[in-house]
C-alpha positions in Angstrom: 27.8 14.7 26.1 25.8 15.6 23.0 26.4 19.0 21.1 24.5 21.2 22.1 25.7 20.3 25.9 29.5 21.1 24.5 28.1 24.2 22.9 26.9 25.2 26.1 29.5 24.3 28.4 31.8 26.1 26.2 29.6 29.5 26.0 30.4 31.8 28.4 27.1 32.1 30.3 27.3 36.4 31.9 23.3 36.9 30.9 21.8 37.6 33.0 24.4 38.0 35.3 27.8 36.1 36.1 26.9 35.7 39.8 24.5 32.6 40.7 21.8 33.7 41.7 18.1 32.0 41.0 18.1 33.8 38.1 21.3 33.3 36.3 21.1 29.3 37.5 17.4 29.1 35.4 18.9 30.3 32.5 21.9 28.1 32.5 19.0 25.0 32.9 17.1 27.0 30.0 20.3 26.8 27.9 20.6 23.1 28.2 17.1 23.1 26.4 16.2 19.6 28.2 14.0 21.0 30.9 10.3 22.4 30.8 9.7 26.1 32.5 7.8 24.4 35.2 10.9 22.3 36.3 13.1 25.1 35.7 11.0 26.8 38.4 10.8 24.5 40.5 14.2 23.4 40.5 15.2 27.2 41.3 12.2 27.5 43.6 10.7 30.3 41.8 7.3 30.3 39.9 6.5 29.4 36.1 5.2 33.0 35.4 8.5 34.8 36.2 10.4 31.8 34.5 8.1 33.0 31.7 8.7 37.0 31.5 12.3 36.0 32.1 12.3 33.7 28.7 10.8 36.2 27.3 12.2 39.6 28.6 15.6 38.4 28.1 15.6 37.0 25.2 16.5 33.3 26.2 14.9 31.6 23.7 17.0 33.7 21.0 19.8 32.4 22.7 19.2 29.1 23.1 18.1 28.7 19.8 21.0 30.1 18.5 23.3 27.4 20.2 21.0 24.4 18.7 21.7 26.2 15.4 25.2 26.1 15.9 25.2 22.7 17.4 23.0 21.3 14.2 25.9 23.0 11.9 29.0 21.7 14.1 27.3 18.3 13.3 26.4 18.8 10.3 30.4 19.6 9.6 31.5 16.5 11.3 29.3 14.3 9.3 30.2 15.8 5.9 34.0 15.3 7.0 33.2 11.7 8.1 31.2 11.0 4.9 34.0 12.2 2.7 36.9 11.4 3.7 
């Protein structure tokens, strides 16, 4: 398990809601970052465009690129530990 995965399996996922439903399961998938919106949809059986407004209306991608960030530090930390000690 990489990172960002631990990042995100660690981050407690209530947006958009804490019930699964098609909508809370995409953006768990959207999280994880290694999926395109047309799988995502078609994985959750819903289409590309409302994958889209959801990314967008919800502010996913401000989310998900927040974890990376983190991740990239968290490993950036490790490595700086590792290098110096």
């Amino acid at each position: 398990m990489n990172d960002l995965e631990n990042t995100y399996q660690n981050t407690v996922i209530e947006k958009p809601d804490s019930v699964d439903t098609p909508k809370s399961h995409a953006y768990k998938l959207y999280l994880k970052g290694d999926l395109s919106q047309k799988k995502i949809a078609e994985s959750v059986g819903i289409g590309e465009q409302t994958i889209s407004k959801w990314i967008k209306n919800g502010e996913w991608k401000i989310t998900r690129d927040e974890l990376e960030r983190d991740s990239m530090l968290r490993s950036n930390d490790k490595f700086s530990k590792f290098v110096l000690e």
